[in-house]
C-alpha positions as CSV (number, residue, x, y, z in Angstrom):
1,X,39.1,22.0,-176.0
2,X,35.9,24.0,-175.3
3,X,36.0,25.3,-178.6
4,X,35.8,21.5,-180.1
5,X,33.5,20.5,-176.9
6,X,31.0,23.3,-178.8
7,X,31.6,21.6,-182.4
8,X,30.6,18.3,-181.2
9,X,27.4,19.6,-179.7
10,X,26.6,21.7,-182.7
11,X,26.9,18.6,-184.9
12,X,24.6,16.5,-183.0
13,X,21.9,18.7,-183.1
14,X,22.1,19.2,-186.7
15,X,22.2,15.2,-187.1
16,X,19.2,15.1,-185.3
17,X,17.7,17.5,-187.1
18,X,18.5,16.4,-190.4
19,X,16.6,13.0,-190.7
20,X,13.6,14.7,-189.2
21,X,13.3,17.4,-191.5
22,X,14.2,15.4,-194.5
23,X,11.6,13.1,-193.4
24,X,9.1,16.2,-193.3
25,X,9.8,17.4,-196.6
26,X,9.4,13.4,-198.3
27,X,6.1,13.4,-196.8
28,X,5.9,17.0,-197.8
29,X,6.4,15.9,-201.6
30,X,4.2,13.1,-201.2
31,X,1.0,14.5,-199.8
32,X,1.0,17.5,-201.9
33,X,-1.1,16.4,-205.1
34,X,0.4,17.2,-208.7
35,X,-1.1,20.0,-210.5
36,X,-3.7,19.0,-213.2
37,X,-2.6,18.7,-216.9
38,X,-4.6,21.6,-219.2
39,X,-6.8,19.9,-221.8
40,X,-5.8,20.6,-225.2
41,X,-8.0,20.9,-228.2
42,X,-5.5,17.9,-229.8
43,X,-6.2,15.7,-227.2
44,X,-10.1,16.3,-227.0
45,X,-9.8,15.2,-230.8
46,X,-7.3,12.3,-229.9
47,X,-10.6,11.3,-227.6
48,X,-12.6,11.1,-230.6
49,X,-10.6,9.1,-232.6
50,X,-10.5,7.2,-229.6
51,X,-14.1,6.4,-228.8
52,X,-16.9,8.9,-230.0
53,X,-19.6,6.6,-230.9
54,X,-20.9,8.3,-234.0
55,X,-16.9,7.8,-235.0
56,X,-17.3,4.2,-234.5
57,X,-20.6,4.1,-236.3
58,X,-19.1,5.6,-239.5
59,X,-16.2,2.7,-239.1
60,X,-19.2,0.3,-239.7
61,X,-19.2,1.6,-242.8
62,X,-16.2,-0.3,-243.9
63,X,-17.8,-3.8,-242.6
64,X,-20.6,-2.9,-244.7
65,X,-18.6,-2.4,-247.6
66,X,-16.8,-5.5,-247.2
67,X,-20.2,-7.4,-246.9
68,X,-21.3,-5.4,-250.3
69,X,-18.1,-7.0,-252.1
70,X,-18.9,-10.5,-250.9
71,X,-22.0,-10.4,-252.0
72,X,-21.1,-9.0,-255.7
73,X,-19.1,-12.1,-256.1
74,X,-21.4,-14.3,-254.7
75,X,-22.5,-14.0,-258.6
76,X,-18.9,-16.1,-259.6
77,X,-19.0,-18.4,-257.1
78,X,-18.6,-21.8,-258.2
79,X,-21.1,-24.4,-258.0
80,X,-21.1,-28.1,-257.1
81,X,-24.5,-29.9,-259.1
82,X,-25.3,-33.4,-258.3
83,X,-29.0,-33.5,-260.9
84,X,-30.3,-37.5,-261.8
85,X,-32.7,-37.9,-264.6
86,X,-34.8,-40.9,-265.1
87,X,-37.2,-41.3,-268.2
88,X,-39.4,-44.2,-269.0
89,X,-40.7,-44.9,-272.3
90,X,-41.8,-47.3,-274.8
91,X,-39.6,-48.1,-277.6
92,X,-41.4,-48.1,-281.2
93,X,-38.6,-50.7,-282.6
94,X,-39.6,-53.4,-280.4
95,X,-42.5,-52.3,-277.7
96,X,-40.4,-52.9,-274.6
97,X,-40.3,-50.7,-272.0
98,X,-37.4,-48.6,-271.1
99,X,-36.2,-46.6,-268.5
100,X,-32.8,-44.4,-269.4
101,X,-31.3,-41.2,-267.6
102,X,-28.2,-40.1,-266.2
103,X,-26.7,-38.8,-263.0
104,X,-24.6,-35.6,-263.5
105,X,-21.8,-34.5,-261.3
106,X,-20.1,-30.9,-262.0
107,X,-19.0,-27.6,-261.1
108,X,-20.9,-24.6,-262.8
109,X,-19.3,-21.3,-262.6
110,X,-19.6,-17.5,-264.7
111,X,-16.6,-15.0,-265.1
112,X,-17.3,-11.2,-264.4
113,X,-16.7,-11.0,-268.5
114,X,-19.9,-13.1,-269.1
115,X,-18.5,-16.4,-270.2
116,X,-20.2,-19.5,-268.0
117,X,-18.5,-22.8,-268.0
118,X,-19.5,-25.8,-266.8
119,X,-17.3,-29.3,-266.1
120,X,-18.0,-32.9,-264.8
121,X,-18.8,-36.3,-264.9
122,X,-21.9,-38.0,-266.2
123,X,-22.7,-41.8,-265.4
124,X,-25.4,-43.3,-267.6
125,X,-27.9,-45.2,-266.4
126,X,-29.7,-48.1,-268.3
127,X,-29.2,-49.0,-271.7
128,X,-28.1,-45.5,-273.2
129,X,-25.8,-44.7,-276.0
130,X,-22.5,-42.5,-275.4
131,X,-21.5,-41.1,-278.3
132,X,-19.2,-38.4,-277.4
133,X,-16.3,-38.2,-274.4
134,X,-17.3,-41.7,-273.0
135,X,-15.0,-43.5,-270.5
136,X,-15.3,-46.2,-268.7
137,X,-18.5,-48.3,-268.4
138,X,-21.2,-45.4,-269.3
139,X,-18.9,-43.0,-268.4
140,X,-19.2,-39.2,-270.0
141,X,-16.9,-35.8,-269.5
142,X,-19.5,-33.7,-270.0
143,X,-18.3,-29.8,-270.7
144,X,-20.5,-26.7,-271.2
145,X,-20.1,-23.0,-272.1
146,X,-22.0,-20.1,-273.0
147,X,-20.2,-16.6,-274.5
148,X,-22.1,-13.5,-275.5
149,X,-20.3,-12.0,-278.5
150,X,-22.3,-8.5,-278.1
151,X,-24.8,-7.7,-275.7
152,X,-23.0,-8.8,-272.0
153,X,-19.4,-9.2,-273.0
154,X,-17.5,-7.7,-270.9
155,X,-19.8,-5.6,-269.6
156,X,-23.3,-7.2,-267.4
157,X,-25.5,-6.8,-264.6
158,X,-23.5,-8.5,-262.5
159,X,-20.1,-7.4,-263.3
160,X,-21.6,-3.8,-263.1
161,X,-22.7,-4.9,-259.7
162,X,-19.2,-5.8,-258.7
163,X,-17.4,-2.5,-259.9
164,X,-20.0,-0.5,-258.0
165,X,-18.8,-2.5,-254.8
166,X,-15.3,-1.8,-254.9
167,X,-16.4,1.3,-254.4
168,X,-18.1,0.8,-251.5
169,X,-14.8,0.8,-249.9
170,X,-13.6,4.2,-250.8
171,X,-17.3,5.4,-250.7
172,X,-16.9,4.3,-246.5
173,X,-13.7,5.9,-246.1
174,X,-15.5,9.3,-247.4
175,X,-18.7,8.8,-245.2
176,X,-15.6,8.3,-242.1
177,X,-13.7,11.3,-243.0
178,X,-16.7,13.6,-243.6
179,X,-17.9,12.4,-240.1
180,X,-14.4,13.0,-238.5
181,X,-14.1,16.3,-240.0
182,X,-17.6,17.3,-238.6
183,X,-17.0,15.6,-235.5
184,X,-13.4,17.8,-235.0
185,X,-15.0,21.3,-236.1
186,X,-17.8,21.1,-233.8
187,X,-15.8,19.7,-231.0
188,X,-12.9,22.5,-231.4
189,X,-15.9,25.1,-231.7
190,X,-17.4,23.6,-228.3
191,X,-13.9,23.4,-226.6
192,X,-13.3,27.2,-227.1
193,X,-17.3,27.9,-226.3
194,X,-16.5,25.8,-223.2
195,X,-12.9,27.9,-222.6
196,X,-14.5,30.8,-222.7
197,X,-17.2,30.0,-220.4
198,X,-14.8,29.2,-217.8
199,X,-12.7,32.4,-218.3
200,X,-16.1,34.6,-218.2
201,X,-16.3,32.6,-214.7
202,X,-13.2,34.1,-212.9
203,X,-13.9,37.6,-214.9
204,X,-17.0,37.5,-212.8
205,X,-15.8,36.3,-209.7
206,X,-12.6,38.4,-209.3
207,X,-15.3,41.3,-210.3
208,X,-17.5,40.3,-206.9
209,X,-14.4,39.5,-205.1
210,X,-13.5,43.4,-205.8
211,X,-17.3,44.4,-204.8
212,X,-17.3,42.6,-201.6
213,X,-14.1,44.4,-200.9
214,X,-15.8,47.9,-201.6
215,X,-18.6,47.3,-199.1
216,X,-16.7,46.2,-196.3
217,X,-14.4,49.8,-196.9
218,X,-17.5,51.7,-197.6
219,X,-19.2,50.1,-194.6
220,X,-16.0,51.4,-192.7
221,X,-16.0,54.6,-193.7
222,X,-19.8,55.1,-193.6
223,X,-18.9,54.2,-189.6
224,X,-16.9,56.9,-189.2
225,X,-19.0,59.4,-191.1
226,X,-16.5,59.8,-193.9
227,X,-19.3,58.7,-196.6
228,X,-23.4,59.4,-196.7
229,X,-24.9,55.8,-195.5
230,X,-26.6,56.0,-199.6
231,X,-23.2,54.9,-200.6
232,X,-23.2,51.3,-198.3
233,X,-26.8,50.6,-200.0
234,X,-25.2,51.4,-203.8
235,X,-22.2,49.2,-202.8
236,X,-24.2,46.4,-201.4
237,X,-26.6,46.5,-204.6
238,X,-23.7,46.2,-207.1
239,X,-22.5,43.0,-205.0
240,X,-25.7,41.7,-205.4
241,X,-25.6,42.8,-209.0
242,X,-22.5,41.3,-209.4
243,X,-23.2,38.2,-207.2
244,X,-25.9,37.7,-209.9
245,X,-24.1,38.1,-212.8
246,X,-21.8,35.5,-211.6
247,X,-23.9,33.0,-211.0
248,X,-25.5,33.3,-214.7
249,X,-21.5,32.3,-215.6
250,X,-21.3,29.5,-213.7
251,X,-24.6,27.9,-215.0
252,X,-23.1,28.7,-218.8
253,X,-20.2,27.1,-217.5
254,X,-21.9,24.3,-216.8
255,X,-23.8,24.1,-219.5
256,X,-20.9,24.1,-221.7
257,X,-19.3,21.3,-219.7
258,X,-22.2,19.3,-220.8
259,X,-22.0,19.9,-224.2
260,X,-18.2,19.4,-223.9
261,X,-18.9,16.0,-222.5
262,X,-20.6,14.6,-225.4
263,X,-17.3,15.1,-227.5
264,X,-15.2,13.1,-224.7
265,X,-16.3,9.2,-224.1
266,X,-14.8,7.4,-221.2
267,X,-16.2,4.1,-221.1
268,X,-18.8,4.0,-223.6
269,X,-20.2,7.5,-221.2
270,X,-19.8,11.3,-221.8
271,X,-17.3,12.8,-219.3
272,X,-17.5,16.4,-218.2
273,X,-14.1,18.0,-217.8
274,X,-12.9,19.3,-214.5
275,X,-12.9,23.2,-214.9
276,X,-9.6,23.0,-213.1
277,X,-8.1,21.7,-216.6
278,X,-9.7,25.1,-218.6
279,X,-6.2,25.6,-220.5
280,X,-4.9,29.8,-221.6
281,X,-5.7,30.7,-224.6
282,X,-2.2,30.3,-227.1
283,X,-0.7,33.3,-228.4
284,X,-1.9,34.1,-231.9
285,X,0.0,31.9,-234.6
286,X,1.7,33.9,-237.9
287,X,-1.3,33.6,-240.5
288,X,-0.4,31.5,-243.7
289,X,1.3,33.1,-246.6
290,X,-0.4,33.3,-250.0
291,X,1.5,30.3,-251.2
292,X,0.3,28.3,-248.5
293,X,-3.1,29.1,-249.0
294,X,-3.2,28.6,-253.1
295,X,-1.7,25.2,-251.9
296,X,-3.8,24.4,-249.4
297,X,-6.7,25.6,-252.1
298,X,-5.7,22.9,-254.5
299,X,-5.5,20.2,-252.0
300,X,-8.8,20.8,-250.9
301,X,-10.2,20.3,-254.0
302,X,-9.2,16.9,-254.2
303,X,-9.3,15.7,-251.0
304,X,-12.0,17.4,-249.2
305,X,-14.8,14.6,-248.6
306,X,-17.4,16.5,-250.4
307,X,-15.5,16.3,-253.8
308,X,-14.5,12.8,-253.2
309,X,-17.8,11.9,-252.7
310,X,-18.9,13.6,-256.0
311,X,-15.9,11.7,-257.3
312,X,-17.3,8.5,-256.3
313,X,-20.8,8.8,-257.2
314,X,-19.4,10.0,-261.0
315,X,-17.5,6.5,-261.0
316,X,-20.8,4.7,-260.2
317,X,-22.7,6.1,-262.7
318,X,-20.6,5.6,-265.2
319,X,-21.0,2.0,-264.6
320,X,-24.5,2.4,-265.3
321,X,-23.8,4.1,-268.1
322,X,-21.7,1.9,-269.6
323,X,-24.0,-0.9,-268.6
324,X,-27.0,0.8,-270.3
325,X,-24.8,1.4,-274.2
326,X,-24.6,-2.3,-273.8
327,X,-27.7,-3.1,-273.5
328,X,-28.5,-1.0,-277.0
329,X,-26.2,-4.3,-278.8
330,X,-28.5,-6.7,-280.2
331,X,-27.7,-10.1,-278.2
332,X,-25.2,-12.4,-280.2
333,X,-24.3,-15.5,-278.0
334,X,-23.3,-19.2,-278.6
335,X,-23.4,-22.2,-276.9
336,X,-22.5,-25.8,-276.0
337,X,-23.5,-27.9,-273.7
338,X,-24.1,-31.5,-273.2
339,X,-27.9,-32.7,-274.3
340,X,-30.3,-33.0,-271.2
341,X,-34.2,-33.4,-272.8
342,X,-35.4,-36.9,-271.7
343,X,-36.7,-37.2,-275.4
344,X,-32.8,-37.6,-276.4
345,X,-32.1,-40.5,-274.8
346,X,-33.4,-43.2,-277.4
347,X,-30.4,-41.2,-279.5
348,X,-28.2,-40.8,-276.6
349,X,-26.6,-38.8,-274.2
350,X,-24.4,-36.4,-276.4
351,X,-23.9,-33.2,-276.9
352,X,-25.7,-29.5,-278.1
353,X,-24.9,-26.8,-279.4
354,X,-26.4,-23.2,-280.7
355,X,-26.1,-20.0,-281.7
356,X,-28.7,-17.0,-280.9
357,X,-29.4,-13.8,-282.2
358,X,-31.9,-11.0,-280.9
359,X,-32.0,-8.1,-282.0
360,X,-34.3,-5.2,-280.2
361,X,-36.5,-3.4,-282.5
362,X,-37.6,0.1,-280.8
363,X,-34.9,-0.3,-278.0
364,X,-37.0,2.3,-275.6
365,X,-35.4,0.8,-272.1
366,X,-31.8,1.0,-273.3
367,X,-32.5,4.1,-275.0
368,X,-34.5,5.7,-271.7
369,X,-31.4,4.0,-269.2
370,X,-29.0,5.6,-271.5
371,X,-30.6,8.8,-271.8
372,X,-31.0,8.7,-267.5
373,X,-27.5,8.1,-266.6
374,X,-26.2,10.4,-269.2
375,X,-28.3,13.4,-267.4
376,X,-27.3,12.1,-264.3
377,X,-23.3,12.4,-266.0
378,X,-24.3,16.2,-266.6
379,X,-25.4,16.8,-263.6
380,X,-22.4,15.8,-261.5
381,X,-20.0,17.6,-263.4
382,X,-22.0,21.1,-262.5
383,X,-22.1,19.5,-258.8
384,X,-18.2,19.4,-258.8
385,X,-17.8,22.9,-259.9
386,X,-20.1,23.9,-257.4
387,X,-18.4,21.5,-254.8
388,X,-15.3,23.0,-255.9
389,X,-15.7,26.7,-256.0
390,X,-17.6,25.9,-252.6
391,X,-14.1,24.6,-251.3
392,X,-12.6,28.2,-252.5
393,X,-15.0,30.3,-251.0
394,X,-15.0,28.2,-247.6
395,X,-11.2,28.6,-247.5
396,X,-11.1,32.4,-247.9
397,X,-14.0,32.8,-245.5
398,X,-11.4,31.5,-243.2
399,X,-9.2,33.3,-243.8
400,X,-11.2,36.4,-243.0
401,X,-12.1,35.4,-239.9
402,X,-8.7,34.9,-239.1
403,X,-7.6,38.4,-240.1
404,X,-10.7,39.5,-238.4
405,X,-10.3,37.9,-235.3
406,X,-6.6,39.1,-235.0
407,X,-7.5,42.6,-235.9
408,X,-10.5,41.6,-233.1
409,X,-7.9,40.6,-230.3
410,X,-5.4,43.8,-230.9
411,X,-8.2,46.2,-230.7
412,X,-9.8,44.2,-227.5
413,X,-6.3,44.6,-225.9
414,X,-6.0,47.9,-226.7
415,X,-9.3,48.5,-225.1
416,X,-8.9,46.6,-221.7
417,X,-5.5,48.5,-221.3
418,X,-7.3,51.6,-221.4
419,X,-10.1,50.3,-219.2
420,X,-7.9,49.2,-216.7
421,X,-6.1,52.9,-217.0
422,X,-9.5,54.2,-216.3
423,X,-10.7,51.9,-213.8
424,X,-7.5,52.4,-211.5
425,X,-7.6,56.0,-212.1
426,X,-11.2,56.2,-210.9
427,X,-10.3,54.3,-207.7
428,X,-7.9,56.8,-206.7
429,X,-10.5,59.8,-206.8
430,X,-12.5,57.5,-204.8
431,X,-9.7,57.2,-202.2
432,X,-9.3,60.8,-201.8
433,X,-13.1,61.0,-201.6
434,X,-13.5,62.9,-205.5
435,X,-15.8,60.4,-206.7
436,X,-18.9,58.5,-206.0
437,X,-18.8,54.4,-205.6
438,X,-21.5,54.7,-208.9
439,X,-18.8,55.9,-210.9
440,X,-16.0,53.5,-209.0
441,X,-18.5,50.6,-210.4
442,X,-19.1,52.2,-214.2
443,X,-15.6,52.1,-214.7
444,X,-15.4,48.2,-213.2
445,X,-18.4,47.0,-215.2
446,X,-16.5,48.6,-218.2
447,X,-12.8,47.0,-217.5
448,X,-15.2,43.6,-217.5
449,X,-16.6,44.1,-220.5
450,X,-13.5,44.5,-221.9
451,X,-12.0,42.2,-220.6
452,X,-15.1,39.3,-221.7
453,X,-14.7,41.1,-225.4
454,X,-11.2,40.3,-225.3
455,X,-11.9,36.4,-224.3
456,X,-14.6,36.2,-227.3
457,X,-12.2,38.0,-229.6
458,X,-9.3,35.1,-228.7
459,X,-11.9,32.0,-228.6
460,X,-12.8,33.6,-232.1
461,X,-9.9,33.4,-233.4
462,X,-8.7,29.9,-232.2
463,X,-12.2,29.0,-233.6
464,X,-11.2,30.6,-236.9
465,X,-8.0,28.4,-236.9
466,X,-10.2,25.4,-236.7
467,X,-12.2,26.5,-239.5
468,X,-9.6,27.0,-241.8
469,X,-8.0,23.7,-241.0
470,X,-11.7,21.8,-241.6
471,X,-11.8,23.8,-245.1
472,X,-9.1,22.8,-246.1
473,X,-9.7,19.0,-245.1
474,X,-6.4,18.7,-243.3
475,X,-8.7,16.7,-240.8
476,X,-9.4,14.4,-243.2
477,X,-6.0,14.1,-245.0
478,X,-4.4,13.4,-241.2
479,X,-4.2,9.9,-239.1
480,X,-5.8,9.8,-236.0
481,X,-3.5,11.1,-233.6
482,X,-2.4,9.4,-230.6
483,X,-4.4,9.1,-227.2
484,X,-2.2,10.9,-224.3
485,X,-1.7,9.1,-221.2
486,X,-2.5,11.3,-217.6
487,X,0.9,11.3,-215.8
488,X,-1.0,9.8,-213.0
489,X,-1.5,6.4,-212.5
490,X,-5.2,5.2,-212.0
491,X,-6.5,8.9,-213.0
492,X,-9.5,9.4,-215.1
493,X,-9.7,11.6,-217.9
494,X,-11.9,14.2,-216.0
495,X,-10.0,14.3,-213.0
């Protein structure tokens, strides 16, 4: 009975306790904030698909080329005429006065292959003779057309002018491309500059962190007259030393976070990222194999914006080209038209037609146009060579500062290892008093510039990777990726 008296009791405590301490570990899970999420180079260039301004500006491009297109066929456009003529004259049969004209109503409109057209309705007015088409009382269907048979079939100003804007589309698309893969190289360039800023930071502080540490022992020691009092003042200098030194990396960082802001828009504003989001570097990816790259090689070629553009600017000139071998045809063009001099009225309102031939003697325009965008033909296929072999060479320079950079980070490794080694060994003689604190600090400065060199060495290398992707125009071949969402509702994208 005493035994199950004691098993009651024990169970209402732990009731009791129960609620409370569940209680205290809810709030527990509430209050304590979430860790922040590391920024990512991908989603510093989601950002700038998202809202860099100079990306935006480049999408103008397209409106632009859409106006450029309406205004090219602005020159087909159909037109509504309304034109009234009235002429008053004296008629030799019988010397009355007269007063005969017509009011026209039609639509005038040209094709992009040079024929113009013209259809309506004339009404005559006063006593005027009909002699072809008439209906009604005065009544005329009046019809019109003018065809070159040479010189402008097919190929004219204005058609010429419409071809070169439907390439104002693809022309925009290049311009946004060339911008995006600008934008991304100098952003992925400023995100490891910025990385590496922030890691050179904590190199520095845990460096002063160890100094600090140093003097307080050597201050200890010096106390008990285990070490000369010289050895507290060359322990508090390399704090200060130190103390300096780390303050140098925090402005860099800071400057960095500047730059770093002007690749991330929040609200049409650059926004500085939180250094408490400064991501590791990832480990080094396997390098592309040779058929990878010859691929990669022959995809650049084509769609790197540099040889696009080249492409595009061959397409407009030979428009002009073509456009200037037709202007060396003599000018061969007919036409019909209803009769609108005022003088044909006592004969009536009827109908002309005609057929004219010109025919350029010396031809030195044509000749000189021709000549002009035939040089101008020349020249692009030498730019697209260049353009081309420049696509080559950027891609293996790539690649050697990948193989660099990786041969770069192994021996920077190696080195801090070996630094470290020294560093610990050299504290250890200091312990048992076989050392100064001068060569206690040597061998610290040393481990930190190893360990800085082995930052630069990986932010080189991730920068490398981001070279060979922009040579290769993968930036421009790829969508733009989508804009990550903070698991935290309400949070900015700097906090």
């Amino acid at each position: 009975m005493k035994n199950y008296a004691r098993v009651l009791v024990v169970a209402a405590c732990a009731l009791c306790w129960l609620p409370a301490g569940s209680a205290t570990a809810e709030e527990t899970g509430k209050s304590k904030p979430l860790p922040p999420i590391p920024l990512s180079l991908n989603e510093v260039l989601a950002w700038i698909d998202r809202s860099h301004p100079l990306l935006k500006g480049a999408g103008t491009e397209k409106v632009s080329a859409r106006g450029k297109m309406l205004k090219a066929l602005g020159a087909f456009e159909p037109v509504l005429v309304n034109d009234t003529e009235i002429e008053r004259f004296i008629d030799k049969s019988n010397n009355k006065t007269q007063s005969v004209g017509f009011n026209d109503t039609l639509v005038e409109a040209r094709t992009p292959w040079g024929f113009r057209g013209s259809a309506g309705i004339r009404q005559a007015i006063g006593d005027a003779k009909i002699p072809d088409l008439a209906f009604g009382s005065g009544q005329q269907v009046i019809l019109g057309g003018f065809l070159p048979l040479l010189k402008g079939l097919m190929i004219n100003p204005e058609n010429a002018e419409l071809q070169r804007s439907e390439l104002a589309d693809p022309r925009a698309e290049v311009k946004i491309s060339q911008t995006r893969q600008d934008l991304f190289l100098a952003a992925a360039s400023q995100f490891w500059d910025w990385v590496s800023a922030a890691k050179f930071v904590d190199v520095q502080r845990r460096a002063l962190g160890v100094a600090e540490e140093r003097l307080r022992q050597v201050e200890g020691r010096a106390k008990a007259g285990a070490v000369a009092p010289l050895d507290v003042v060359e322990a508090g200098q390399e704090v200060q030393r130190r103390r300096e030194i780390a303050i140098s990396a925090q402005r860099a960082v800071e400057q960095e976070q500047y730059k770093m802001s002007m690749f991330l828009w929040e609200n049409q504003t650059p926004t500085a990222p939180q250094l408490e989001r400064v991501p590791d570097f990832p480990p080094p990816a396997a390098p592309p194999t040779a058929e990878t790259v010859k691929a990669d090689k022959l995809l650049a070629k084509t769609d790197r914006p540099e040889i696009r553009e080249v492409d595009i600017e061959a397409k407009v000139n030979n428009i002009d080209l073509e456009l200037a071998k037709n202007n060396l045809l003599p000018s061969l063009d007919l036409e019909a038209a209803p009769a609108r001099a005022p003088e044909k009225f006592v004969l009536g309102l009827g109908y002309r037609f005609g057929a004219e031939l010109r025919i350029p003697i010396l031809q030195r325009r044509s000749r000189g146009e021709v000549m002009e965008a035939q040089a101008q033909a020349d020249r692009l296929v030498l730019v697209q060579k260049y353009r081309e072999q420049q696509v080559v060479v950027d891609v293996d320079n790539a690649l050697s500062a990948i193989e660099r950079a990786k041969e770069r980070v192994a021996a920077a490794t190696e080195s801090l290892r070996m630094a470290k080694t020294l560093e610990e060994g050299e504290r250890f003689r200091f312990s048992l008093g076989a050392t100064s604190v001068l060569f206690v600090n040597l061998r610290e400065r040393n481990s930190v510039d190893s360990e800085m060199q082995l930052v630069r060495a990986k932010a080189d290398y991730q920068k490398a990777l981001a070279l060979y992707q922009w040579a290769t125009g993968s930036w421009a071949r790829s969508q733009p990726s989508a804009v990550p969402v903070n698991y935290r509702v309400g949070a900015s994208f700097s906090k």
